[in-house]
C-alpha positions in Angstrom: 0.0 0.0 0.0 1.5 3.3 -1.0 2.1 5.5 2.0 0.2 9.2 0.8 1.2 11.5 3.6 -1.4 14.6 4.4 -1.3 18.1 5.2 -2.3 18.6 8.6 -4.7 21.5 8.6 -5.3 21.4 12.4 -1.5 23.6 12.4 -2.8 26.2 9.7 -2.9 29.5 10.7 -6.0 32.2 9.9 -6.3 35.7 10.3 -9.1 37.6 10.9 -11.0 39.1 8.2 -10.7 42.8 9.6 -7.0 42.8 9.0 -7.3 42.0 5.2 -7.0 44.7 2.4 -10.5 44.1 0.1 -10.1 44.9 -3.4 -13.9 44.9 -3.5 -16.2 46.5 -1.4 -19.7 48.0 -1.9 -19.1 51.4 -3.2 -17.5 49.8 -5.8 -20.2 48.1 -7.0 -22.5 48.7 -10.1 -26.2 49.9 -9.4 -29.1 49.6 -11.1 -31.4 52.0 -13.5 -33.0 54.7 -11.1 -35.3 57.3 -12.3 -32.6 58.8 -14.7 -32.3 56.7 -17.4 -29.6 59.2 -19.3 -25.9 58.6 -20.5 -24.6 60.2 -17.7 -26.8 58.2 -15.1 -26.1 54.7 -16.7 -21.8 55.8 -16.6 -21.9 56.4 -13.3 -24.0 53.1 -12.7 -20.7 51.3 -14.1 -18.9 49.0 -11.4 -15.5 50.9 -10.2 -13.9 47.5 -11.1 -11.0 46.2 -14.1 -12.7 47.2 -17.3 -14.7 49.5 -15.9 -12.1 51.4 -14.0 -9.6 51.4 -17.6 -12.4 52.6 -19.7 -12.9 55.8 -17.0 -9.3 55.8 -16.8 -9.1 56.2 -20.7 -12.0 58.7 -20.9 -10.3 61.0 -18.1 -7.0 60.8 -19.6 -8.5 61.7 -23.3 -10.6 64.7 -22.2 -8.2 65.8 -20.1 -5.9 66.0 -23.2 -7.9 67.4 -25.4 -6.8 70.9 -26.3 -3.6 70.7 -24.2 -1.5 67.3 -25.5 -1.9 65.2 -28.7 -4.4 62.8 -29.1 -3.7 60.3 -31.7 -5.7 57.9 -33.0 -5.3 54.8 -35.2 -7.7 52.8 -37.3 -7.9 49.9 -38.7 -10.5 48.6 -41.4 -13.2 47.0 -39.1 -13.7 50.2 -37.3 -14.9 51.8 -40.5 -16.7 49.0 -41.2 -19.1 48.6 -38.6 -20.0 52.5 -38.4 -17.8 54.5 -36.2 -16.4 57.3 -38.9 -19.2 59.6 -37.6 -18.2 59.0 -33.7 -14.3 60.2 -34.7 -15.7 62.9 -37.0 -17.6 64.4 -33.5 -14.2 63.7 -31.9 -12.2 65.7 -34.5 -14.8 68.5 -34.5 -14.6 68.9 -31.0 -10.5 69.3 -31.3 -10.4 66.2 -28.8 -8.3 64.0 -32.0 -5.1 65.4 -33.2 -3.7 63.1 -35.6 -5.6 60.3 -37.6 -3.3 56.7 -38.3 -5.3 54.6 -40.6 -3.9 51.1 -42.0 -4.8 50.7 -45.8 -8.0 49.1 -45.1 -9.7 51.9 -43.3 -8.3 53.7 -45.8 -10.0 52.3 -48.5 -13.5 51.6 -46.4 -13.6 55.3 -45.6 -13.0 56.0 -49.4 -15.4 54.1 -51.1 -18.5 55.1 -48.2 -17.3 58.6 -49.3 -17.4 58.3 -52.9 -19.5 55.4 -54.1 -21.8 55.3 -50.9 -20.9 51.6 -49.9 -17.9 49.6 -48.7 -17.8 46.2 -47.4 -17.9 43.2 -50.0 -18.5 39.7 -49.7 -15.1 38.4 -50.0 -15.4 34.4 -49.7 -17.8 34.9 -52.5 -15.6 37.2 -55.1 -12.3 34.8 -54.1 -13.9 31.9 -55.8 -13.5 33.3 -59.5 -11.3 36.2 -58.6 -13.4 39.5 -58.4 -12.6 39.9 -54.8 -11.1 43.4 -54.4 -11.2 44.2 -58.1 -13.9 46.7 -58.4 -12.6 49.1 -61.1 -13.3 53.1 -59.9 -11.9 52.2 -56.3 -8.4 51.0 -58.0 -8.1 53.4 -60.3 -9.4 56.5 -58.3 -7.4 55.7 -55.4 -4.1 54.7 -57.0 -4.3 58.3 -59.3 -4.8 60.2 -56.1 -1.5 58.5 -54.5 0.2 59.0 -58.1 -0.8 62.5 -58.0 0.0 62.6 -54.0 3.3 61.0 -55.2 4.0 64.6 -58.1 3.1 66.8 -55.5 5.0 65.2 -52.6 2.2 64.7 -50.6 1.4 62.2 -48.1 -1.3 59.4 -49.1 -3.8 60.3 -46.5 -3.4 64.3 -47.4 -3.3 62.3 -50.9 -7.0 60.5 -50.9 -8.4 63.1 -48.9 -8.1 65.8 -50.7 -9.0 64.3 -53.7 -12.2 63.5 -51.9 -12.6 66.7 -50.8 -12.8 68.2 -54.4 -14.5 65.4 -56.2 -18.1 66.2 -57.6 -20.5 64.4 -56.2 -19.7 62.8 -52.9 -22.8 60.9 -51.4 -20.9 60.0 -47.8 -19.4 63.1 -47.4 -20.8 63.3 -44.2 -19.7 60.2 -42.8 -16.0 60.7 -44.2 -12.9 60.3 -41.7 -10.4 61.4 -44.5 -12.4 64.8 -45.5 -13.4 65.5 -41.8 -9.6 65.4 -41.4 -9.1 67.6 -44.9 -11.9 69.7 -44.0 -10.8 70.4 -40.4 -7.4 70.7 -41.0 -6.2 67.6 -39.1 -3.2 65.5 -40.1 -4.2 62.5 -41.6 -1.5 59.1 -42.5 -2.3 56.4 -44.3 0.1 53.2 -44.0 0.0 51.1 -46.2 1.5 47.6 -46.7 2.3 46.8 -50.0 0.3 43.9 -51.1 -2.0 43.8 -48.2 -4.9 46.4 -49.9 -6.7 45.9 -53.2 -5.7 48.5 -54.5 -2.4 46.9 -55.1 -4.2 44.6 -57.2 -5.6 47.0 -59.8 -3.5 47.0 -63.0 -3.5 51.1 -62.4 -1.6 50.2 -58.7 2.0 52.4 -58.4 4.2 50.6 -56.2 6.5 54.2 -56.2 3.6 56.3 -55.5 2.4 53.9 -53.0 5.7 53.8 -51.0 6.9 57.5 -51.5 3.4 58.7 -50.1 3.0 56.4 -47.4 6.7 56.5 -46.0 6.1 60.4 -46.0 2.5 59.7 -43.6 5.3 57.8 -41.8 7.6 61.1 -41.3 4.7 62.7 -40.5 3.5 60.5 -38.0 6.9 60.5 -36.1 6.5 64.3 -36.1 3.3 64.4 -34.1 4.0 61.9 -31.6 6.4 64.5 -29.4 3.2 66.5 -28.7 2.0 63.2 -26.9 4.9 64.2 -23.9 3.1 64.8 -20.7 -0.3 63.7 -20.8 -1.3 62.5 -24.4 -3.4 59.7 -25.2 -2.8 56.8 -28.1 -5.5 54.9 -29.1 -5.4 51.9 -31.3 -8.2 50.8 -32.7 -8.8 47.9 -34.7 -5.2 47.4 -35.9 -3.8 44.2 -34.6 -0.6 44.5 -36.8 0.4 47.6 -39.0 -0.4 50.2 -36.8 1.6 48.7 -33.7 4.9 48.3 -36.0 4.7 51.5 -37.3 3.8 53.2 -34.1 6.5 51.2 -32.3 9.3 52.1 -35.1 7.6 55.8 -35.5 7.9 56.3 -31.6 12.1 55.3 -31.6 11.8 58.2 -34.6 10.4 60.6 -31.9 12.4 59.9 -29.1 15.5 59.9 -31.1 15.2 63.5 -32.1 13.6 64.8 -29.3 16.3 63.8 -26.2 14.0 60.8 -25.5 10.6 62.2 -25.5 8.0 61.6 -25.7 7.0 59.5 -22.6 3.9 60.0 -19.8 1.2 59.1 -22.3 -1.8 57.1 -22.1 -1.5 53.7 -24.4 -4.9 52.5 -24.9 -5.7 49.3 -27.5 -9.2 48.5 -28.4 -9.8 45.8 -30.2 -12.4 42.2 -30.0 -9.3 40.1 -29.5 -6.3 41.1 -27.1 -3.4 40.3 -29.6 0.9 40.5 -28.9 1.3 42.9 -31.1 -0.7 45.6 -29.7 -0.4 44.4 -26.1 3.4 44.5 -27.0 4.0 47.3 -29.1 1.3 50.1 -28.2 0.3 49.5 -24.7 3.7 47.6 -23.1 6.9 48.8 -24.5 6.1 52.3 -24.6 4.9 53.0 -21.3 7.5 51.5 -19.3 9.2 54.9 -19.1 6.1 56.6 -17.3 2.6 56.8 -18.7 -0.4 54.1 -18.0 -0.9 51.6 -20.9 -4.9 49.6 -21.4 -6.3 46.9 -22.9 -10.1 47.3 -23.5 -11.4 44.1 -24.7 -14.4 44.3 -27.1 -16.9 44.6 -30.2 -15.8 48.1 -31.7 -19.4 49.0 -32.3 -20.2 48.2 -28.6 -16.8 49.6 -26.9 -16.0 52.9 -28.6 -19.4 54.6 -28.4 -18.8 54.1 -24.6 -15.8 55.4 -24.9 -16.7 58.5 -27.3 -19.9 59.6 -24.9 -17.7 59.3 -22.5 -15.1 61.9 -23.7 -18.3 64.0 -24.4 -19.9 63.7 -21.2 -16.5 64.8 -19.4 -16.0 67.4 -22.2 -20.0 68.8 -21.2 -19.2 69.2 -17.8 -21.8 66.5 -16.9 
C-alpha cells in the first residue's frame, strides 16, 4: 500500500478578516437604472472594477488632453466598417483628435463610403472566380490620387483626402474620416503595406507612389507623436498588426530627435481580441518609461461609443 502523507490542517494559521485589504467593497459596485435613465446616469452606474475602472481611466485621460497634448488615434478597417467614422468625425470636431493613423484598409472603407456610398464586400464569394477586391473606380481613383500625392510630394492620406474633398458628387461626405480630417485641418496618415490592400491589385496600382506617399505619412506620423509628452493619449483601434509596427518604429523616430521624449502618455488598445502585437508594441513597451498603458477588450461597435460619450460627457461638464 502506498504511503500518501497529508497536510495537517489542524496547524494552519488564519487571520481575521478585519486585517485584510479588500479589493472589493460595496461602493465599488455597479447599481441599477434609477429614475434617470440618461448617459450620464447609466456611466456612473458602471462597477469601479477592471474594465470599468480602464475605460474611466481612458476617458479621463483623453478629455483631459484634449486641447492641451496630442491625441492620436489609429484605425484599422473593421472600425470603419461597422459605423464608427461619424463617432471620430464628432471627436475631431470637438478638437479632442489630433492626428488620424489609418492602415490601408480603413483607408479604402472610408474612401469608397465617401465616394461610391458603400464599402464592405463579400469576400469568400468574389475569391472563388477572382473579383474579390477588383472593383474598377476604387483602383483606379485611389491609385491616381497617391500617383498624383506621389507629383506633388504629398502624403497618401493628405493624398485621398483631398482628392475627396474636391470630387463632384460625394454621397458620404458626411460620414467621411479622410475629408473631416481635410476639411478640419487635421493630419491624416495612411500606412500602407504593399500587397495587403486591393488597390495593389488594380492593373492602375504604383508601387513608387504607394511607397513615396506612405513613408512620407510615416515622417509625419513621427512628427506628431512628441506632442504626446506629458499627458497624451494613443488609441489603437482595430489594428492588430500595421499600426503597432509602425507606431512602435515611428515612436524610436520621436524619441531619437527629441532627447528621449515623448513619454507619460496614455497607451490604450481596443480591439475584439487582445493580440501580442498591440499588447506589445502600443500598450507595453512604450509605457514602461512613465505613462499608463490599457487593454479594452471588445466589439468596436459596442466599446467605442462608450468610450466616445464618455469623452463627451466629461468634455459637457456633466
Amino acid at each position: 500500500m502506498t504511503d500518501y502523507r497529508e497536510a495537517d490542517f489542524s496547524h494552519l494559521k488564519t487571520v481575521p478578516i478585519a486585517q485584510r485589504s479588500n479589493r472589493v467593497e460595496p461602493a465599488l459596485l455597479a447599481h441599477p437604472p434609477g429614475p434617470d435613465r440618461s448617459f450620464a446616469a447609466f456611466w456612473s452606474a458602471l462597477p469601479d472594477i477592471l474594465a470599468a475602472r480602464d475605460l474611466r481611466l481612458v476617458v479621463d485621460q483623453t478629455a483631459q488632453a484634449a486641447g492641451r497634448r496630442a491625441v492620436v488615434t489609429m484605425l484599422g478597417g473593421h472600425v470603419i466598417k461597422v459605423g464608427l467614422g461619424p463617432l471620430l468625425i464628432e471627436l475631431l470636431r470637438r478638437k479632442v483628435i489630433t492626428h488620424v493613423a489609418m492602415n490601408g484598409s480603413a483607408a479604402i472603407h472610408d474612401f469608397e463610403l465617401a465616394a461610391y456610398g458603400g464599402t464592405s464586400e463579400d469576400v469568400a464569394a468574389g475569391l472563388v472566380d477572382g473579383t474579390f477586391g477588383m472593383a474598377e473606380e476604387t483602383g483606379r481613383e485611389m491609385n491616381a490620387a497617391v500617383a498624383a500625392g506621389a507629383r506633388e510630394q504629398r502624403g497618401m492620406g493628405e493624398a485621398l483626402a483631398r482628392c475627396l474633398q474636391q470630387r463632384k458628387g460625394l454621397p458620404g461626405r458626411a460620414v467621411s474620416v479622410l475629408v473631416a480630417c481635410e476639411d478640419l485641418g487635421v493630419p491624416v496618415t495612411v500606412h500602407a503595406a504593399v500587397g495587403a490592400e486591393i488597390i495593389h491589385q488594380h492593373p492602375t496600382a504604383d508601387g513608387a507612389a504607394l511607397g513615396a506617399t506612405s513613408h512620407r505619412d510615416f515622417k509625419r506620423l513621427a512628427a506628431a507623436l512628441p506632442d504626446l509628452d506629458g499627458g497624451g493619449v494613443v488609441l489603437n483601434l482595430g489594428s492588430a498588426v500595421v499600426m503597432p509596427e509602425v507606431f512602435l518604429k515611428a515612436l524610436t523616430v520621436a524619441r531619437n530627435l527629441h532627447a528621449g521624449r515623448p513619454t507619460d502618455f496614455t497607451a490604450c488598445d481596443c480591439d475584439m481580441q487582445r493580440h501580442y502585437r498591440p499588447r506589445v508594441n502600443v500598450v507595453e513597451r512604450p509605457t514602461q518609461q512613465g505613462g499608463r498603458g490599457v487593454m479594452l477588450t471588445g466589439h468596436h461597435e459596442i466599446l467605442f461609443p462608450l468610450l466616445c460619450w464618455g469623452v463627451l460627457q466629461r468634455l459637457d461638464g456633466h
